[in-house]
C-alpha positions, 0 to 999 in steps of 0.5 A: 641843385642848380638854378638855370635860365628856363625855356620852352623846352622846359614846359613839360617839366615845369607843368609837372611842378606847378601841378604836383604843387597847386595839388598838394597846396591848393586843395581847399583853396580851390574847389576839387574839381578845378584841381582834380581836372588839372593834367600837365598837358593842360597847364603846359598849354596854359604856359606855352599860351602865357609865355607867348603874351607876357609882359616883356622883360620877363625871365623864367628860372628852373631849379633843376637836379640832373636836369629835372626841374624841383621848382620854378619862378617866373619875373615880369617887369611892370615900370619901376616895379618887377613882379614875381609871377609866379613861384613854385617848388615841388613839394618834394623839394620843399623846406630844401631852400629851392624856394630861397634860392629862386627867390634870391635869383630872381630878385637878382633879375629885377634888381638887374633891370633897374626895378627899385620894387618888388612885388607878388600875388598870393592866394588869400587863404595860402598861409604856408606861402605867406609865411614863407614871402614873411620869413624873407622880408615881404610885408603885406600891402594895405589896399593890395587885394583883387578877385582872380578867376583860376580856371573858374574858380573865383578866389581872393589874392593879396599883395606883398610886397618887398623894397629891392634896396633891402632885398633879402636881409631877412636871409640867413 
């Protein structure tokens, strides 16, 4: 497995992965039909369409095997702070370190635009994925919480949230 820098050229595959995970470990976090009518053809539309406007400088990164992507992470910069977007990890891929190894790439990234802070949203109710943020050193921010609307699905999201100067400590 090698982590790369992504592009459009790789949309398709990462659609793939953010749909085989938001599957597997959304279900009964969001409602079954917003899951059941998620397709990769609308969530590489929905990549395509976000990558356009996002927030500069961002930087996306595939985990890949023999040029299939197994994960994906995406960086945005917000002040002094950089922002995990999103992170994924196919769930074939997963307890393989994937999610680590983007996770320890990425704060590479922030820490290389001068941010001196990270942080991520997460679904409320995902408690795999915060313990995973947990395992690595994040901690939960008191008042980080907000109502995020996913494809109409109200839902709540918490913040956590990681000093780079003591960025993955936690890491075996």
């Amino acid at each position: 497995m090698r982590i790369r820098f992504g592009g459009q050229q790789d949309m398709v595959g990462l659609a793939r992965v953010h749909l085989a995970t938001r599957q597997a470990t959304y279900r009964g976090l969001l409602p079954d039909e917003v899951l059941d009518a998620m397709t990769p053809e609308s969530l590489t539309a929905w990549w395509h369409e976000y990558l356009a406007q996002a927030p500069k400088p961002n930087t996306l990164l595939v985990a890949d095997v023999d040029g299939t992507p197994q994960g994906f992470a995406l960086l945005q910069k917000a002040g002094q702070r950089g922002e995990v977007f999103a992170i994924h990890v196919h769930p074939q891929a997963q307890g393989q370190g994937v999610g680590r190894r983007l996770m320890e790439q990425g704060l590479g990234v922030l820490r290389s635009w001068g941010c001196d802070q990270a942080l991520l949203w997460v679904l409320a109710d995902n408690h795999g994925a915060q313990g995973f943020y947990r395992k690595l050193g994040w901690t939960p921010i008191p008042e980080g919480s907000r109502i995020e609307d996913i494809d109409g699905a109200l839902v709540a999201e918490v913040c956590y949230e990681l000093p780079l100067t003591q960025a993955m400590e936690h890491l075996p």
